[in-house]
C-alpha positions as CSV (number, residue, x, y, z in Angstrom):
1,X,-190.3,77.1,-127.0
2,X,-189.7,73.7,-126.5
3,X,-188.9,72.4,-122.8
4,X,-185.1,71.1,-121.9
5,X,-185.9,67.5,-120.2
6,X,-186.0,64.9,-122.3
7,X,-189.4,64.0,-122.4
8,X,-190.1,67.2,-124.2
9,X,-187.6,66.5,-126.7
10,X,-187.6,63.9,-129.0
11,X,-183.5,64.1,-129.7
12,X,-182.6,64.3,-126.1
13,X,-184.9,61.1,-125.4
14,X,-182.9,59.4,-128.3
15,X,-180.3,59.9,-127.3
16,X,-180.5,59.5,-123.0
17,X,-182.0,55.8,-125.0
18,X,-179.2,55.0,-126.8
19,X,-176.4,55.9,-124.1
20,X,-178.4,53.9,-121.5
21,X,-179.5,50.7,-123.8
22,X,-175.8,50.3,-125.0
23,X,-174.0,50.6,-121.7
24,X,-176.8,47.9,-120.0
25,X,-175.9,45.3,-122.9
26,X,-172.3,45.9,-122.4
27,X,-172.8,45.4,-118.6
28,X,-175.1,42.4,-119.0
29,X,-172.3,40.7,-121.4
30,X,-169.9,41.5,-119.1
31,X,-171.3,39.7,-116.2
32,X,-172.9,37.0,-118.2
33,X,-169.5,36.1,-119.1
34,X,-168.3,36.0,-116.0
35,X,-170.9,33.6,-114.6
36,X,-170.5,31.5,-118.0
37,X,-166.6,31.1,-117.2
38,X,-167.1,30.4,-113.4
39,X,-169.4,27.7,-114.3
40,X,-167.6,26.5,-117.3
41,X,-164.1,26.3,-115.4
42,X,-165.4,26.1,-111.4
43,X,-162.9,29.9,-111.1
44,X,-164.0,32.4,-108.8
45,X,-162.9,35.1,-110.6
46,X,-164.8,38.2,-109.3
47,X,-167.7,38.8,-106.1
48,X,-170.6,39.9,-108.2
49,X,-171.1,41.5,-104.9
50,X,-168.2,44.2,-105.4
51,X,-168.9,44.3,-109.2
52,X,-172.3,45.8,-108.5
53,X,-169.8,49.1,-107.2
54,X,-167.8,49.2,-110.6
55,X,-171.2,49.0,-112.3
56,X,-172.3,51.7,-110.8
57,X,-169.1,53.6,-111.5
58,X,-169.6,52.8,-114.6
59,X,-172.6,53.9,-115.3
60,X,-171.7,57.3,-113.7
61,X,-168.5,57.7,-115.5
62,X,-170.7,57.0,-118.6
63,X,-173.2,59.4,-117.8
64,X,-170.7,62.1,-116.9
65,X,-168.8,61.2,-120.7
66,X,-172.3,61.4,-122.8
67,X,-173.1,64.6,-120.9
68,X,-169.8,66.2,-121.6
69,X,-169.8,64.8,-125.4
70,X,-173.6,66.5,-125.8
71,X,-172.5,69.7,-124.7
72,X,-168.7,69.5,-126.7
73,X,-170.4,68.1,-130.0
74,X,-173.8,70.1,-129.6
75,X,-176.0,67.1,-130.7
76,X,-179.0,68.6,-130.3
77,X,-177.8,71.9,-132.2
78,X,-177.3,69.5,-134.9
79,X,-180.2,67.3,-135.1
80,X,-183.2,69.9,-134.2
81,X,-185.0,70.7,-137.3
């Protein structure tokens, strides 16, 4: 019987991977364009101090959404072979 963390199984990893992976990139665009248009047009748009919280909202929020999408879909019913 396999284990239930995702080290022990390959489609949990993949997935824990892709969740992760895609919401860093959207963070790191995120805030890359808001240094880019603070430099570019001299605005202080947003404290990357207080960003920093919604980040990590974020990345609770999507967490909490991927976990509640594994269980609704069953992904790893689906792709265990």
């Amino acid at each position: 019987m396999q284990g239930t963390n995702a080290i022990s199984n390959p489609v949990r990893k993949v997935y824990y991977n892709i969740t992760v992976t895609s919401l860093s990139v959207a963070v790191a665009l995120a805030i890359g364009m808001i240094e880019l248009l603070q430099v570019t047009f001299g605005l202080r748009i947003l404290d990357l101090g207080k960003v920093g919280y919604l980040v990590f909202a974020l990345f609770f929020a999507t967490w909490a959404v991927s976990l509640v999408y594994w269980k609704a879909r069953r992904v790893e019913e689906r792709w265990t072979w």
